[in-house]
N, C-alpha and C positions, 0 to 999 in steps of 0.2 A: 521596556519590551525586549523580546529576546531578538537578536538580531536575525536577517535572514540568507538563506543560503542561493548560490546560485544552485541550478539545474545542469550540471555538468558543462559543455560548451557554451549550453542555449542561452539567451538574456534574460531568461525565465530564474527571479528570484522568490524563494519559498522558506515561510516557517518550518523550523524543523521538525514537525511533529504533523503529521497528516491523519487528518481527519478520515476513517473508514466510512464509505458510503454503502457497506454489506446490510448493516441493519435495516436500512432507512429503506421501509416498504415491507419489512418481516416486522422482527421484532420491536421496531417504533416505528408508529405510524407518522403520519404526517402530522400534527400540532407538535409531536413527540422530537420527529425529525430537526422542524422548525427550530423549534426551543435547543436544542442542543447545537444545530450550526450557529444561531446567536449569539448563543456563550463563547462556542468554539472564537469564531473572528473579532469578538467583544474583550476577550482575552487578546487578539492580536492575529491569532491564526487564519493563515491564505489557503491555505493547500488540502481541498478536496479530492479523494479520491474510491471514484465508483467504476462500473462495467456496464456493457451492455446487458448484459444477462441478469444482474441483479436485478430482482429476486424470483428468477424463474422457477428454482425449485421449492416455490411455494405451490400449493394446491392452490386454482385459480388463479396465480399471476402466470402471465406469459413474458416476463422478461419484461427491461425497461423501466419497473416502477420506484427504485431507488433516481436512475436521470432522470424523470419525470419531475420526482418530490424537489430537488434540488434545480431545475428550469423552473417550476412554479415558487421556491426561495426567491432565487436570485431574481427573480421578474417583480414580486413582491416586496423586495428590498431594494431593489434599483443599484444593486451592487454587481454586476458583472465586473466590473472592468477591475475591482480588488481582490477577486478569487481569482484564485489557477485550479482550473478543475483539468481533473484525470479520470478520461475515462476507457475503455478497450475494447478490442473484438475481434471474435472468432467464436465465443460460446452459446451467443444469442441462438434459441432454437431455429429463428429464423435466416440466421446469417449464420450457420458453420463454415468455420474454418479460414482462410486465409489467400484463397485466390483473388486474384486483383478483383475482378468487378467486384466479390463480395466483400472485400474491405472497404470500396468505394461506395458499396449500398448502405452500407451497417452503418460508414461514418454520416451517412442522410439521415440518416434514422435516428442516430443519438443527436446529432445537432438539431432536431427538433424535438426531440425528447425535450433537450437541456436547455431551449429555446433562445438558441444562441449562434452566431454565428460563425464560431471557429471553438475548436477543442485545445486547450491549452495543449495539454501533454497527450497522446495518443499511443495506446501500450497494445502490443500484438500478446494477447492474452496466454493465450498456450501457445504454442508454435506449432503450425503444419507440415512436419518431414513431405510431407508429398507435393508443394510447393518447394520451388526454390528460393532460394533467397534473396536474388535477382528479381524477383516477381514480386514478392513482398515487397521488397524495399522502394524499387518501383513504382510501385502504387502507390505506398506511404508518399512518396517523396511526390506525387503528384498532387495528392493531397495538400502538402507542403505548399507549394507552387502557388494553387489555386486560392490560398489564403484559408482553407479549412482546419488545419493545423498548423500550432506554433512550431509542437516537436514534438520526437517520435522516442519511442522508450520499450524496451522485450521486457516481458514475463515468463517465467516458466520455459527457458530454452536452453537448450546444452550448450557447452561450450565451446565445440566445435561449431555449432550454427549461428552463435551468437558474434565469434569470431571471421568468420567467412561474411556475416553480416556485412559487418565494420569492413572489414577488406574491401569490399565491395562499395559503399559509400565513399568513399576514403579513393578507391580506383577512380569513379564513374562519376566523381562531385554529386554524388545523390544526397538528401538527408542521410543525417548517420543518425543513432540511437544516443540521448543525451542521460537515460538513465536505464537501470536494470530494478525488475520490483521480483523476488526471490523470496522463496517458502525461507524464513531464516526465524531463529529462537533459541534462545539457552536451552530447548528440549529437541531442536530440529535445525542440525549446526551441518550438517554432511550435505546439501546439497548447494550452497553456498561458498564455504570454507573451503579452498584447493583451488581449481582451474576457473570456476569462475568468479572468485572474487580476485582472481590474478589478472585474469582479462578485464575487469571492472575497473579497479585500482591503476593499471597500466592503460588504459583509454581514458580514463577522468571524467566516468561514469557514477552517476549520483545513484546511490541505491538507497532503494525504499521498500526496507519487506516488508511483507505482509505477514500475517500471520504471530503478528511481533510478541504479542502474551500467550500463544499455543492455545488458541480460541480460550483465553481466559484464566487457564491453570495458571499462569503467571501473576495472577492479581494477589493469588494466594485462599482466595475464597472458597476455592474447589479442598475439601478431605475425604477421603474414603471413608472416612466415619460419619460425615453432614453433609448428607441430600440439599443441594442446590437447586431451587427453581430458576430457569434459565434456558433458553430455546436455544443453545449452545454447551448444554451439559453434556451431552452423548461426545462431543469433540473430545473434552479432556479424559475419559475414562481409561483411555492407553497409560494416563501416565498417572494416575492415581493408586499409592499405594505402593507404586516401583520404588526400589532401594533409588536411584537414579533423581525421581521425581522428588520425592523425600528432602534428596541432599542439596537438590538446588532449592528447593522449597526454604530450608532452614539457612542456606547462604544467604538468599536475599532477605528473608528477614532481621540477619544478623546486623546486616549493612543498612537496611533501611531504619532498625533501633539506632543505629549510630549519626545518622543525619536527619533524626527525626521527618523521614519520609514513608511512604506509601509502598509497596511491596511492588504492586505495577509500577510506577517510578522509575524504581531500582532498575526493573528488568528493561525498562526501556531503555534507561542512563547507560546501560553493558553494551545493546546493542549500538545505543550514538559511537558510543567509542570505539565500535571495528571498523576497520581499514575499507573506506568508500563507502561507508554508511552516511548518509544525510537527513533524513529524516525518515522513521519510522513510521509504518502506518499503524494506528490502532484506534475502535471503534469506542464507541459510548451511545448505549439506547435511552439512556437517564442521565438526567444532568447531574447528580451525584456521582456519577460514573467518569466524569468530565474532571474534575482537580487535578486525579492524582495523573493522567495524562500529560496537561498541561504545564505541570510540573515536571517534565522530565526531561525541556531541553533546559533548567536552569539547575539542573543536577549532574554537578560534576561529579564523578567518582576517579579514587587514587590508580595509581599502577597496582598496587597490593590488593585493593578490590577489585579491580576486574580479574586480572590474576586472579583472585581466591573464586569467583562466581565461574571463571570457564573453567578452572579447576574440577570444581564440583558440579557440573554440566558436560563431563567429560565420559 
């Protein structure tokens, strides 16, 4: 089994490869869902990770129904205490944003969502400039306190606020931030790469992007010439067909003909190996979908190959 990582400070230890909880309630339904977290932790894998909001931007869902599918697992399976689930908020239609009380509602509401008594990892999903980060952290850290969360992790936040965070924790002995989960991918390297993966790296912050195959193009499945059925095909269409898209396309397959591996694999294997990376998140609605994931914290890749895939991602 692949060994696992700690969570930055926290004593929270996770498999490197995290399970996406986006699908689960759109595109897999609940047996769907089931069957694929099974495989997932039957392979070895701890580390779920969903939102409050998932899947509100379905017609008919109101948010919630990915934590929902996964409280009615874990209740079902009688395994809480072997997952570390990750979940966030600020986007639920019902809880926007990020002032104290409303992070202190949203976290009621997902703890009974997820039918659970504390949230492993707790991620301030977007960040609200009009909050300070005094208030946020505050709250989170009361949270903390009260036994409702293990630890606390940003999403989606600048550098400068992410920093002033940490300052502040760090000052006032509040919880600090144990991980960063950032838009990151060989097709989406610029808002990661620079100031906040400097800040990340120099606090011993465990980061877990999202968006880790570029909704998919990364599998390799997606061509401009072959229509994909896939409630996630309108994502990749920016990069289909680009000089750009093209050359990381045929990098990773170079590399993956070379280790007799899987194209999504590869692309994960690139990003384990950047600086303050821990485990990647990425999703599966079919359990065929499910291998070539799990196969990518036991894929090393050379210096010459990552070298050549950021190259050609450049």
């Amino acid at each position: 089994m692949t060994g696992l990582h700690k969570l930055g400070s926290s004593d929270i230890e996770v498999f490197p490869l995290s399970l996406g909880g986006n699908v689960f309630g759109w595109s897999a339904d609940k047996a769907a869902s089931f069957a694929v977290l099974d495989a997932y932790t039957e392979a070895g894998g701890n580390f779920v990770d969903t939102a409050d909001s998932y899947t509100a931007w379905i017609p008919g869902n109101s948010g919630g129904e990915s934590e929902r599918i996964i409280g009615e697992w874990t209740a079902a399976r009688g395994n809480r205490d072997s997952v570390v689930i990750a979940t966030k908020v600020s986007r639920h239609p019902d809880f926007l944003g990020l002032r104290p009380e409303n992070i202190k509602a949203a976290a009621d509401a997902s703890l009974s969502r997820l039918r659970t008594d504390r949230i492993d990892l707790y991620y301030t999903h977007f960040d609200d400039p009009e909050v300070p980060v005094e208030d946020i952290i505050t709250a989170l850290d009361e949270l903390v306190t009260a036994g409702k969360v293990r630890a606390i992790a940003a999403s989606n936040i600048s550098p400068e606020r992410l920093a002033q965070s940490l300052d502040f924790s760090t000052r006032e002995g509040k919880a600090r931030y144990v991980a960063l989960q950032p838009h990151y991918n060989l097709m989406s390297r610029d808002t990661y790469e620079g100031p906040l993966q400097d800040i990340a790296v120099r606090h011993g912050l465990a980061v877990a992007p999202y968006f880790s195959l570029a909704a998919g193009f990364l599998t390799g499945k997606y061509r401009a010439s072959t229509p994909v059925e896939s409630a996630r095909a309108a994502g990749v269409a920016k990069y289909l067909g680009t000089e750009r898209g093209d050359r990381v396309l045929t990098a990773l397959e170079q590399t993956a003909a070379a280790h007799g591996a899987q194209v999504a694999t590869v692309a994960l294997a690139w990003l384990a190996a950047q600086p303050g990376v821990v485990a990647p998140i990425a999703s599966a609605r079919t359990l065929d979908q499910l291998p070539a994931l799990l196969a990518a914290p036991g894929l090393r890749l050379t210096d010459a190959e990552v070298a050549a895939l950021t190259a050609a991602s450049a």
